[in-house]
N, CA, C and O atoms as a DFTB+ gen file, in Angstrom:
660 C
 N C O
     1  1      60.226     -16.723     -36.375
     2  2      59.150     -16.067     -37.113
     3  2      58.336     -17.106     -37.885
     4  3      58.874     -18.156     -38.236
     5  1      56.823     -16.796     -38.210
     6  2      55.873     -17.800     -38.954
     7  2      56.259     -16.899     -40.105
     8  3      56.777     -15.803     -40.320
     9  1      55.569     -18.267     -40.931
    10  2      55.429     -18.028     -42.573
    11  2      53.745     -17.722     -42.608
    12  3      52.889     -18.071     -41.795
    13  1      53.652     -17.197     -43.448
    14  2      52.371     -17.288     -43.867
    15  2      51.263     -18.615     -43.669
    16  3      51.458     -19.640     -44.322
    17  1      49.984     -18.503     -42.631
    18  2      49.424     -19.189     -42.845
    19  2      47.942     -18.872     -42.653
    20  3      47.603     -17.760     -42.247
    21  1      46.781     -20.114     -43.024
    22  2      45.516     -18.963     -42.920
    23  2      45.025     -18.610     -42.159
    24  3      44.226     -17.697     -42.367
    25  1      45.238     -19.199     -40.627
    26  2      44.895     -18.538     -39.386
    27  2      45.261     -17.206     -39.197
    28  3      44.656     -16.433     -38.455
    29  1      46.547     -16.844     -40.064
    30  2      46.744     -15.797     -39.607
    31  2      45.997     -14.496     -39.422
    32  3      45.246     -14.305     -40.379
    33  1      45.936     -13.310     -38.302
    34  2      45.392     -12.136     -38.510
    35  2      46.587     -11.045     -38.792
    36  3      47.757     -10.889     -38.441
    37  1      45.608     -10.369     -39.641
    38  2      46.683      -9.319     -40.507
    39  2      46.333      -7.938     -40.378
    40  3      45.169      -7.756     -40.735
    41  1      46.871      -6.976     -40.025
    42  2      46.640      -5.325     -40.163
    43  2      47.320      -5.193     -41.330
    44  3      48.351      -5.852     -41.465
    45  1      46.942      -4.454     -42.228
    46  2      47.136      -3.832     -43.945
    47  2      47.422      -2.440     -43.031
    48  3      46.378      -2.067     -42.497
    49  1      48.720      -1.482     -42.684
    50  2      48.726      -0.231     -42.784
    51  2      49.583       0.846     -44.527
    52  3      50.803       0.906     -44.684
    53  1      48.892       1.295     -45.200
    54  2      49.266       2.015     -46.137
    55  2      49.296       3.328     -46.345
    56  3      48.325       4.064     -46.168
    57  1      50.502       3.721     -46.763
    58  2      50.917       4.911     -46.581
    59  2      50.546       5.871     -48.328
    60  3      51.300       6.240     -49.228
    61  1      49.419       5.944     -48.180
    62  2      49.042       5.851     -49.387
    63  2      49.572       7.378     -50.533
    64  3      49.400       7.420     -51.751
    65  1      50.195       8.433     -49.701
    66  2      51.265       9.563     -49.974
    67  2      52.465       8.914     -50.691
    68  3      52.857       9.092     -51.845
    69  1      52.992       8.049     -49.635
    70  2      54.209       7.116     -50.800
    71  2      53.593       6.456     -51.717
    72  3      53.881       6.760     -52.875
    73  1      52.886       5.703     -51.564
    74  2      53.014       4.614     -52.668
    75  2      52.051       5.886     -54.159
    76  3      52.270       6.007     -55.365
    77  1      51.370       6.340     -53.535
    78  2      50.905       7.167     -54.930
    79  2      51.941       8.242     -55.526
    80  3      51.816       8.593     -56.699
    81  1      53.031       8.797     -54.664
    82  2      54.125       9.404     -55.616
    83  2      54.982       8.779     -56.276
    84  3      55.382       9.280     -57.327
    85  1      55.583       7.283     -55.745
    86  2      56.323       6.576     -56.202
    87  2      55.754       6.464     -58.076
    88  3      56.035       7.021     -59.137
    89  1      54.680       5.213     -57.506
    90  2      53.478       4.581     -58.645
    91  2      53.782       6.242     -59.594
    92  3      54.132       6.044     -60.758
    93  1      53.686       7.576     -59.227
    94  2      53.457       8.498     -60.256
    95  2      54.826       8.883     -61.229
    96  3      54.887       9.169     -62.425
    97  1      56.015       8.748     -60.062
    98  2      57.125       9.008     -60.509
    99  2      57.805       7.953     -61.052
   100  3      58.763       8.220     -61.777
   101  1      57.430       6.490     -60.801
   102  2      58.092       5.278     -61.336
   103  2      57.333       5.285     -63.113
   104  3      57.921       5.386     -64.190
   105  1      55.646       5.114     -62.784
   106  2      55.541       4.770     -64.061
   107  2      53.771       5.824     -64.486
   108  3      52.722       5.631     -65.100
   109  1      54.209       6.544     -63.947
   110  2      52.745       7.896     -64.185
   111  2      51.425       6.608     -63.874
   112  3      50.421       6.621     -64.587
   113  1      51.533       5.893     -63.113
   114  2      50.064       5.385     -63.000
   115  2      49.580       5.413     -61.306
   116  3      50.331       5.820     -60.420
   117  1      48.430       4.988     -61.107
   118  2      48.394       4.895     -60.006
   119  2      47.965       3.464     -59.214
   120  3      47.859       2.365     -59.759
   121  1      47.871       3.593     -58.603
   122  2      47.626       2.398     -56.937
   123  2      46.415       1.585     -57.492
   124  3      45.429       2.213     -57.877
   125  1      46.433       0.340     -57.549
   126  2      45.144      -0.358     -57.714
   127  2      44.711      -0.866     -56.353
   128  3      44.726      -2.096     -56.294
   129  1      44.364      -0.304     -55.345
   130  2      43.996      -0.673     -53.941
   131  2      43.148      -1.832     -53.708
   132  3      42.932      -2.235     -52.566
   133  1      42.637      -2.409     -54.791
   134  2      41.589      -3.596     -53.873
   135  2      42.797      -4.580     -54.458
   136  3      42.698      -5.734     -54.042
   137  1      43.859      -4.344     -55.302
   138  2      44.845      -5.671     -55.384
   139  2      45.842      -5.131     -54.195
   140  3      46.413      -5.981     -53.512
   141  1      45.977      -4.289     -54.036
   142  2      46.773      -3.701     -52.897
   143  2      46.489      -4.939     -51.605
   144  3      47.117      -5.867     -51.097
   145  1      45.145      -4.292     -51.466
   146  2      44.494      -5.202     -49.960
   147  2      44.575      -6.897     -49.861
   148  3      44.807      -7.707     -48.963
   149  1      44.145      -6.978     -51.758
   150  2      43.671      -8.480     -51.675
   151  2      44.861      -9.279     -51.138
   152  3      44.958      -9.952     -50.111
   153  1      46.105      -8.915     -52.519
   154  2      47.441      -9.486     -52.282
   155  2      48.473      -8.588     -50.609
   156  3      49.681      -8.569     -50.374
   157  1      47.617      -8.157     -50.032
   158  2      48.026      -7.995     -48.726
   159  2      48.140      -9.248     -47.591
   160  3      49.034      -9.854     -46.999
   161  1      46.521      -9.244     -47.674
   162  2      45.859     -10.138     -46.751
   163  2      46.514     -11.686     -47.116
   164  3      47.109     -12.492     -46.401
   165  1      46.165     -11.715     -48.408
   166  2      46.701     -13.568     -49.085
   167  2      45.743     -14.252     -48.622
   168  3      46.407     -14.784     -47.732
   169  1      44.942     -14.590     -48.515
   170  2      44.112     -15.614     -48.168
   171  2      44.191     -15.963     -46.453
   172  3      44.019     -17.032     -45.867
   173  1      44.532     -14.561     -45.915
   174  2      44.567     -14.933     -44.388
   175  2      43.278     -13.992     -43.951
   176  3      42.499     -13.546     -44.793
   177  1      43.146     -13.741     -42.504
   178  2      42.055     -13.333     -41.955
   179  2      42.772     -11.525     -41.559
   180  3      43.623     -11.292     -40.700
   181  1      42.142     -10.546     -42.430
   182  2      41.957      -9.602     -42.015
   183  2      41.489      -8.654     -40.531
   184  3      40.305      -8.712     -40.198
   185  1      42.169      -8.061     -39.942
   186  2      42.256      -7.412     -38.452
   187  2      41.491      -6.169     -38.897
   188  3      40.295      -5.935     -38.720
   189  1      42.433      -5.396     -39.525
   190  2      42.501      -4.177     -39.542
   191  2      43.065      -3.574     -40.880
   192  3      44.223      -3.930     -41.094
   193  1      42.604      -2.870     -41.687
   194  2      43.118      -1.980     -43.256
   195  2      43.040      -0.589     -43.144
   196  3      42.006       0.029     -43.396
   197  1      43.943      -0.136     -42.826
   198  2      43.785       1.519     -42.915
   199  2      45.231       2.109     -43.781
   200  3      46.458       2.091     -43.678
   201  1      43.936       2.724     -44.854
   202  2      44.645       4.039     -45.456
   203  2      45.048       5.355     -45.297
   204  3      44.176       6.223     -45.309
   205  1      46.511       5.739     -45.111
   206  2      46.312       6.918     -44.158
   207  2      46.784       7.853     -45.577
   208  3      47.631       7.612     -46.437
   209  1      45.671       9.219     -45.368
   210  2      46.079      10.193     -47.127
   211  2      45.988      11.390     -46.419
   212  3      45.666      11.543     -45.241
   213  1      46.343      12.335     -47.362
   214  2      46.606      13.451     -47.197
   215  2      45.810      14.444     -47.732
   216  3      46.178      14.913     -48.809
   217  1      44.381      15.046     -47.010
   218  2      43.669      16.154     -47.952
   219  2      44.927      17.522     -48.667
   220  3      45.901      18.146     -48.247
   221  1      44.050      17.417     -50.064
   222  2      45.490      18.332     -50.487
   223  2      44.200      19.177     -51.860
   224  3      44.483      19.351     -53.045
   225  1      43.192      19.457     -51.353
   226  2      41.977      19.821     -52.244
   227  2      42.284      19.598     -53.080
   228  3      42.877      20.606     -53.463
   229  1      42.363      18.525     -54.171
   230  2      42.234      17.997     -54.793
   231  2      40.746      17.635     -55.871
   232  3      39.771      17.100     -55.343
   233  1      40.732      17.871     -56.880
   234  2      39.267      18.108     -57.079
   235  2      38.652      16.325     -57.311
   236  3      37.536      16.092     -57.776
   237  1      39.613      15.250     -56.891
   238  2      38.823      14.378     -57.180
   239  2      39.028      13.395     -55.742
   240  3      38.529      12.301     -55.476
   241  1      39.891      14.188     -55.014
   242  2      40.596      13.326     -53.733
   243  2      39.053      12.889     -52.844
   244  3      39.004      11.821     -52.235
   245  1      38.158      13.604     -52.863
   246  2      36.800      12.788     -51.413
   247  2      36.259      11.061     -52.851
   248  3      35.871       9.999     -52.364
   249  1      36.357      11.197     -54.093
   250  2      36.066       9.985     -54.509
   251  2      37.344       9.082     -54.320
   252  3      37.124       7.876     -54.212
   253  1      38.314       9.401     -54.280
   254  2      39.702       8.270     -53.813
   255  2      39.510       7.910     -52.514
   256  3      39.733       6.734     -52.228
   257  1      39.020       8.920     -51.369
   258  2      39.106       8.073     -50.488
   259  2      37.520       7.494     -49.956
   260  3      37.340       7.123     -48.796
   261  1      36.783       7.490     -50.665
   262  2      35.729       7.117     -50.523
   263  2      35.593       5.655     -51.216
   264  3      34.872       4.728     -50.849
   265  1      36.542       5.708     -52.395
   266  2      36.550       4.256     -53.183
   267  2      37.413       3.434     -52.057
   268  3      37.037       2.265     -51.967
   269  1      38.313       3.730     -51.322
   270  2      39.292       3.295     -50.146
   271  2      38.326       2.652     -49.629
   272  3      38.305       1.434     -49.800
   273  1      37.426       3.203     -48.974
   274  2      36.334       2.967     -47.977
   275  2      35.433       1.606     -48.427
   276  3      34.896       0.769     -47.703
   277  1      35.476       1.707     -49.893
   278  2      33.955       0.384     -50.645
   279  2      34.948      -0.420     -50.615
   280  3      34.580      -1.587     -50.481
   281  1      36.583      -0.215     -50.718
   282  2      37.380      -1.474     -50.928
   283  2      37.898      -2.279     -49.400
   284  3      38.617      -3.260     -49.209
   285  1      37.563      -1.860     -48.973
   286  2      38.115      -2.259     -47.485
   287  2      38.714      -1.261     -46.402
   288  3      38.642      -1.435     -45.185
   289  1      39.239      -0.326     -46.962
   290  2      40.040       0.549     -45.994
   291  2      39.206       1.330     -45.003
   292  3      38.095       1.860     -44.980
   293  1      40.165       1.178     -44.252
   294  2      39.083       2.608     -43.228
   295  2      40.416       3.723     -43.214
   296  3      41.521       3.427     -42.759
   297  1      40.129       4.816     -43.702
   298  2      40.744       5.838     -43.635
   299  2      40.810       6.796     -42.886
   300  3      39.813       7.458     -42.596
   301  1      42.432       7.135     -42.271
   302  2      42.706       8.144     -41.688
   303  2      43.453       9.617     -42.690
   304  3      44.435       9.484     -43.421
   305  1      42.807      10.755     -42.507
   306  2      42.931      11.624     -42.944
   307  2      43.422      12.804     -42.510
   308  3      42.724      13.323     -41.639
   309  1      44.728      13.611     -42.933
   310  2      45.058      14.468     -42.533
   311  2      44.876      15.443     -43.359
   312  3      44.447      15.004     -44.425
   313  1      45.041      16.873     -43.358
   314  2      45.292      17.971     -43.887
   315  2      46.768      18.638     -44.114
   316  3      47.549      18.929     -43.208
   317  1      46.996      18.829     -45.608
   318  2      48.174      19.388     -45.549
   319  2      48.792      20.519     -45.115
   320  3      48.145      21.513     -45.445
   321  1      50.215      20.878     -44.245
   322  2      50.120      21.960     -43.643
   323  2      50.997      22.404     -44.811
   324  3      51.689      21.692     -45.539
   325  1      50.816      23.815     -44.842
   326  2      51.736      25.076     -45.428
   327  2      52.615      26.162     -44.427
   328  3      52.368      26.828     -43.421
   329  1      53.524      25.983     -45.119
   330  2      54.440      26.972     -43.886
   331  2      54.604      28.271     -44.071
   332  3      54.140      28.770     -45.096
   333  1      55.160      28.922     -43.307
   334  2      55.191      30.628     -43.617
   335  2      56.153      30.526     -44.904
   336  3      55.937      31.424     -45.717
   337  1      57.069      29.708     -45.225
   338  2      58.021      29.376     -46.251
   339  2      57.807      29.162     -47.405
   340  3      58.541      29.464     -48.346
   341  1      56.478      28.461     -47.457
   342  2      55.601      28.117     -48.648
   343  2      55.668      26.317     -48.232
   344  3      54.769      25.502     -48.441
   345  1      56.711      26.115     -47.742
   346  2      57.075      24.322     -48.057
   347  2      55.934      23.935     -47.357
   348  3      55.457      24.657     -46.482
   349  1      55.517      23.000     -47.624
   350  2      54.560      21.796     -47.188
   351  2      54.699      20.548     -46.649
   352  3      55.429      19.646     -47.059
   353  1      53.966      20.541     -45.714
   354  2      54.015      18.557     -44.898
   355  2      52.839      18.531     -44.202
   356  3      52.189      19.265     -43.457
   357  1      52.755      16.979     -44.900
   358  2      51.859      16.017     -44.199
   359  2      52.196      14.536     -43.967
   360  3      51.654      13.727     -44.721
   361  1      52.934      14.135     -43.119
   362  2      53.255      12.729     -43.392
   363  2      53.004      12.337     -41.969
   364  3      53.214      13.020     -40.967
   365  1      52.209      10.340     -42.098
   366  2      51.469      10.033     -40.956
   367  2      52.544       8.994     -40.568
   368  3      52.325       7.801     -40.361
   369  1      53.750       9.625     -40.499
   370  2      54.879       8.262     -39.951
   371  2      54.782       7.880     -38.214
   372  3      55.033       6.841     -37.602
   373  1      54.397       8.960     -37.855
   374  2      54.188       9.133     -36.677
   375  2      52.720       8.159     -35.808
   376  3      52.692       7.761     -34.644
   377  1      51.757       8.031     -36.780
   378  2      50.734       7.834     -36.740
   379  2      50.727       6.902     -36.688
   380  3      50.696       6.327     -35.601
   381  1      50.757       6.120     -38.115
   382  2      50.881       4.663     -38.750
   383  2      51.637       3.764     -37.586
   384  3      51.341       2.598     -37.326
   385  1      52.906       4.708     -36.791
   386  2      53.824       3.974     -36.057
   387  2      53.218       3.302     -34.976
   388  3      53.469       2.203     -34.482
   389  1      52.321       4.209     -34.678
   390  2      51.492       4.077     -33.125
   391  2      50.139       2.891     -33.919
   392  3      49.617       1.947     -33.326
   393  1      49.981       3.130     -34.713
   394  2      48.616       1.902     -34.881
   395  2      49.493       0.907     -35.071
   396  3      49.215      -0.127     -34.465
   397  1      50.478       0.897     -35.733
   398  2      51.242      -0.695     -35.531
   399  2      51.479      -1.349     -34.480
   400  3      51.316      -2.566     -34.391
   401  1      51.965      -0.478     -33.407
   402  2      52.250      -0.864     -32.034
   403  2      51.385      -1.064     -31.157
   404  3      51.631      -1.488     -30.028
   405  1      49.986      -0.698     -31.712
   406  2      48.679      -0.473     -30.386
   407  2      47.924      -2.152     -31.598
   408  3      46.870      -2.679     -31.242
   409  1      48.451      -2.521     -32.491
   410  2      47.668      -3.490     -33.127
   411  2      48.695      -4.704     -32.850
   412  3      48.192      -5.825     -32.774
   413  1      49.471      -4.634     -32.763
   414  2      50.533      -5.689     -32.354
   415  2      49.998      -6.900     -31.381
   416  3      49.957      -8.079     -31.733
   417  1      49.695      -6.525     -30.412
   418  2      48.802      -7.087     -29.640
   419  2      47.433      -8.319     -30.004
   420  3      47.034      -9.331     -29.427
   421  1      47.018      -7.561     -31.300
   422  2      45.593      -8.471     -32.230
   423  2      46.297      -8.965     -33.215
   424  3      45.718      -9.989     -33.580
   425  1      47.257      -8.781     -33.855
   426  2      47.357      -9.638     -35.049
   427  2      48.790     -10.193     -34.958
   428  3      49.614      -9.789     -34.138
   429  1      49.048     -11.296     -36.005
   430  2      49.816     -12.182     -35.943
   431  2      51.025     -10.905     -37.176
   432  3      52.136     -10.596     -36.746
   433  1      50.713     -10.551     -38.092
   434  2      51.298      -9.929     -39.414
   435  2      50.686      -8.339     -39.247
   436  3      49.565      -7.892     -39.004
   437  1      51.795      -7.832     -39.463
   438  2      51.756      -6.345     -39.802
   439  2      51.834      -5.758     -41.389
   440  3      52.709      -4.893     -41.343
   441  1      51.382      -5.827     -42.590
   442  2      51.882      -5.436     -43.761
   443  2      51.722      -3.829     -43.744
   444  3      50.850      -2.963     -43.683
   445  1      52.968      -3.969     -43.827
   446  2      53.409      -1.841     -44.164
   447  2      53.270      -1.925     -45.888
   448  3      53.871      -2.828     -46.469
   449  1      52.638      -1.167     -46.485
   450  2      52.237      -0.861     -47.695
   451  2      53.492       1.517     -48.056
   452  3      53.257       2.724     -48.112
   453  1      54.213       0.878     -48.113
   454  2      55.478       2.070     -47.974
   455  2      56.869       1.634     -48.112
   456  3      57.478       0.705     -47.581
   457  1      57.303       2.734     -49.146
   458  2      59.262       2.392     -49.277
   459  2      59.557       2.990     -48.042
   460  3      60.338       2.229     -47.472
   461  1      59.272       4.203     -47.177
   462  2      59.927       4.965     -46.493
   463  2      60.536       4.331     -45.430
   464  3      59.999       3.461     -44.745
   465  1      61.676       4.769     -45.285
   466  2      62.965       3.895     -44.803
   467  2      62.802       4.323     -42.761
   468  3      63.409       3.830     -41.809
   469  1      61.482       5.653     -42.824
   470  2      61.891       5.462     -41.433
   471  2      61.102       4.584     -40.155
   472  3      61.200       4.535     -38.928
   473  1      60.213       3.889     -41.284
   474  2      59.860       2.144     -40.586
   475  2      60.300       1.057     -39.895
   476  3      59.807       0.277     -39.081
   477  1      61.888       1.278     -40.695
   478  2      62.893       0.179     -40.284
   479  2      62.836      -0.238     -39.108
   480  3      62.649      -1.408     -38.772
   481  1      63.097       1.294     -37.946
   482  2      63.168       0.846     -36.420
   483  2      61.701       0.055     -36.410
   484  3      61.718      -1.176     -36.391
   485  1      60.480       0.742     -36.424
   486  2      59.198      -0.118     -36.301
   487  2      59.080      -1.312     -36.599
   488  3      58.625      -2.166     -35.837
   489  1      59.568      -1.555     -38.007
   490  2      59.655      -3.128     -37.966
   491  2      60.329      -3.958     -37.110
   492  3      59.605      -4.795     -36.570
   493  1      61.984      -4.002     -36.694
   494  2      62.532      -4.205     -35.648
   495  2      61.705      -4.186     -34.285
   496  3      61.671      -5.170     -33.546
   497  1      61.129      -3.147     -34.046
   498  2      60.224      -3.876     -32.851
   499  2      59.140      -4.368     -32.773
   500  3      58.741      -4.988     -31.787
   501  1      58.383      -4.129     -33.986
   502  2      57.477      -5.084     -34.342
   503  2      57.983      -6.678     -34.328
   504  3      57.330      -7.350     -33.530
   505  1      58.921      -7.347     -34.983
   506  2      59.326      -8.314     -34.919
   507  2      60.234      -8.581     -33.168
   508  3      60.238      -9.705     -32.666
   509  1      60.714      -7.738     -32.675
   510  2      61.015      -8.528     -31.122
   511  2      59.982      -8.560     -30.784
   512  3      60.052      -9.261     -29.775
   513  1      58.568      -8.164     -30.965
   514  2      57.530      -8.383     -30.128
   515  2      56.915      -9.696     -30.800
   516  3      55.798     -10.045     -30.419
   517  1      57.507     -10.369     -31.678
   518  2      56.780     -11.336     -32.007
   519  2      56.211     -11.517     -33.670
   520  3      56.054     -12.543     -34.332
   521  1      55.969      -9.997     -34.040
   522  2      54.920     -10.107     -35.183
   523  2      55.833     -10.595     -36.442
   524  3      57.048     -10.784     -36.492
   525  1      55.061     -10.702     -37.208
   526  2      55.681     -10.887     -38.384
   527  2      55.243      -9.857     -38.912
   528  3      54.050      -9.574     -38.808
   529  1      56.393      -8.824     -39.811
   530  2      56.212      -7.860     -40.860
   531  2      56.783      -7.902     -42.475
   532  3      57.820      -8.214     -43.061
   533  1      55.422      -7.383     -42.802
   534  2      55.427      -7.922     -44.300
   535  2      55.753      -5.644     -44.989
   536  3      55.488      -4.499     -44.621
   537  1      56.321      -6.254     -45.899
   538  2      56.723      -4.685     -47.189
   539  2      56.101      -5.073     -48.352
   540  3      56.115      -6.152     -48.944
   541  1      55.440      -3.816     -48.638
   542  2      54.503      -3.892     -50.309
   543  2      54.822      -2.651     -50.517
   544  3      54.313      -1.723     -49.887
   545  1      55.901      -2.478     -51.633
   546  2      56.567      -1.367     -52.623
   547  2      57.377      -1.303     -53.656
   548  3      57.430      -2.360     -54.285
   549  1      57.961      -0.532     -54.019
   550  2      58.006       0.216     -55.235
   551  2      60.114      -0.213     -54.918
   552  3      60.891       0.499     -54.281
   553  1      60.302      -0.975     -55.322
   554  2      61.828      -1.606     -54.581
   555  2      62.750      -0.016     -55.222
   556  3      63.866       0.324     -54.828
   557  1      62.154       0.513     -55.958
   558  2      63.534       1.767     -57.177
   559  2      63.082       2.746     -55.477
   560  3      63.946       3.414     -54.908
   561  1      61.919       2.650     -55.037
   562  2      62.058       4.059     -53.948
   563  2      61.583       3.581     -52.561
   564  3      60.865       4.224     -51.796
   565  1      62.247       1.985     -52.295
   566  2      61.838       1.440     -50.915
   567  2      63.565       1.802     -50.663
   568  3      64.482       1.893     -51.480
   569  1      63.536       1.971     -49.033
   570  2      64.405       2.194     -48.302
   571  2      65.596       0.669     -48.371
   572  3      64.906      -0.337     -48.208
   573  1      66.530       0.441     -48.487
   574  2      67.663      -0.517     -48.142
   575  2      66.802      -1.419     -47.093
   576  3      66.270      -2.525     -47.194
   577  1      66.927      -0.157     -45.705
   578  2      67.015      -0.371     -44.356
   579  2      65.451      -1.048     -43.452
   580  3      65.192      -1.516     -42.343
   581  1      64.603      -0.684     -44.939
   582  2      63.216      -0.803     -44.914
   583  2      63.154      -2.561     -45.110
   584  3      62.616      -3.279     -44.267
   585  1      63.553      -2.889     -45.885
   586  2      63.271      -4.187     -46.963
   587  2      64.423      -4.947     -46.031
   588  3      64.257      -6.166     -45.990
   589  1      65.429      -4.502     -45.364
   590  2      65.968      -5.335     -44.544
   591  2      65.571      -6.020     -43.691
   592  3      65.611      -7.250     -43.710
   593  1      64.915      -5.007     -42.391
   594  2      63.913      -5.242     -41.676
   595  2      63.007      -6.363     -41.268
   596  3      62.893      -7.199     -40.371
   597  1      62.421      -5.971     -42.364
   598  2      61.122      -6.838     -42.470
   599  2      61.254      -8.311     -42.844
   600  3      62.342      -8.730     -43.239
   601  1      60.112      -9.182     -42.729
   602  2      60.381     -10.731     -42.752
   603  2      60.393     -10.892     -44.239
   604  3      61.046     -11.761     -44.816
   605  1      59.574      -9.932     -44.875
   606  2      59.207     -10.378     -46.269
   607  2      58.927      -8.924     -47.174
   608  3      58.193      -8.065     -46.685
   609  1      59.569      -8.719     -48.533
   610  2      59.333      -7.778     -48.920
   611  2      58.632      -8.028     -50.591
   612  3      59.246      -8.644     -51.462
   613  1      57.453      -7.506     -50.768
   614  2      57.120      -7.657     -52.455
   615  2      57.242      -6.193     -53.009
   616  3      56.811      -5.084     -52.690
   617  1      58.171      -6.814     -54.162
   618  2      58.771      -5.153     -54.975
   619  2      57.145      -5.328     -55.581
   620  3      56.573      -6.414     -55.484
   621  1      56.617      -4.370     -56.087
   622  2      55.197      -4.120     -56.273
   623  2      55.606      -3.915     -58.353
   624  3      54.865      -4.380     -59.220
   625  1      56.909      -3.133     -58.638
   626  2      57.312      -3.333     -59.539
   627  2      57.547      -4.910     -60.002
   628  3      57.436      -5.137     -61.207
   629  1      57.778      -5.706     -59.360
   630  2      57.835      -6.930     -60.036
   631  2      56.296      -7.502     -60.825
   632  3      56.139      -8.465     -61.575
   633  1      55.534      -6.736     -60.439
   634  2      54.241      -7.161     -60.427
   635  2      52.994      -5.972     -60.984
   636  3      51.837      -5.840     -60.586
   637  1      53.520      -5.439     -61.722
   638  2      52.797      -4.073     -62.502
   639  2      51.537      -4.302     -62.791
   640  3      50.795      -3.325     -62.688
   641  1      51.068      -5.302     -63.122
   642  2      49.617      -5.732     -63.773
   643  2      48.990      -5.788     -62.433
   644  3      47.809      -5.440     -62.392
   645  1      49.318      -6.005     -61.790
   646  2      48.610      -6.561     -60.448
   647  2      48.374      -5.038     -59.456
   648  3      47.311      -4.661     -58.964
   649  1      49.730      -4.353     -59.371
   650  2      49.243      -3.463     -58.415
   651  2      49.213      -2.374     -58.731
   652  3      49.459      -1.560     -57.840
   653  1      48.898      -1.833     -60.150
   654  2      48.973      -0.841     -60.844
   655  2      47.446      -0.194     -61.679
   656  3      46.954      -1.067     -62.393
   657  1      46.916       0.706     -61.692
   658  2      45.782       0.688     -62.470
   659  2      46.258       1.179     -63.859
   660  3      45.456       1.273     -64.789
């Protein structure tokens, strides 16, 4: 595996459902996304940044992901489903999985921006295919199996000023 260098090309995928419940439940704040991206990239060459969120009518959610948009991201958007049960889901694990694997191909680094632990396999084949994968989270609600994985993990808690608004 490479280390970081500036040739490198990088896909930023963020799971921006985790990291904004974590950020809410760790320390009631939220996501500072252009340090998100900046300290993503590092001074390498950007591929690809996509934020994947969850419409949940929200009365301020089209300016969050519209600020996504002025900061770099290109956003994918789902709608939350409701069940006959009442329970609710929207999660783009499925999604995110397939742009990692269809981007693998263009970039040298994958950074997953997510604790959720069911990445692990993805990273694993992200890395037999070559890539290098990078973790940006919240270490109290990143997966073990997640942070194992991967080549490189930044607890985002180590670093509150930086990735926190």
């Amino acid at each position: 595996m490479t280390d970081i260098h500036p040739g490198q090309r990088v896909a930023v995928l963020a799971d921006a459902q985790n990291l904004y419940h974590s950020a809410q439940s760790l320390y009631s704040r939220n996501i500072d996304y252009s340090s998100l991206l900046d300290k993503s990239v590092a001074d390498r060459n950007l591929t690809r940044a996509i934020a994947y969120v969850v419409r949940a009518d929200s009365p301020d959610e089209e300016t969050f992901f519209d600020a996504l948009v002025d900061i770099g991201f290109e956003t994918k958007i789902r709608d939350i489903k409701t069940f006959g049960d009442g329970s609710k889901k929207a999660d783009w694990d499925v999604g995110m999985s397939l742009d990692a694997v269809t981007l693998a191909n263009h970039v040298d680094t994958v950074v997953l921006c997510t604790g959720d632990g069911d990445f692990s396999r993805l990273c694993s084949h992200l890395r037999h295919e070559g890539v290098r994968v990078e973790v940006i989270a919240f270490k109290e609600s990143t997966a073990d199996e997640l942070v194992e994985a991967a080549d490189n993990f930044i607890n985002m808690s180590d670093r509150q000023d930086t990735f926190l608004l």
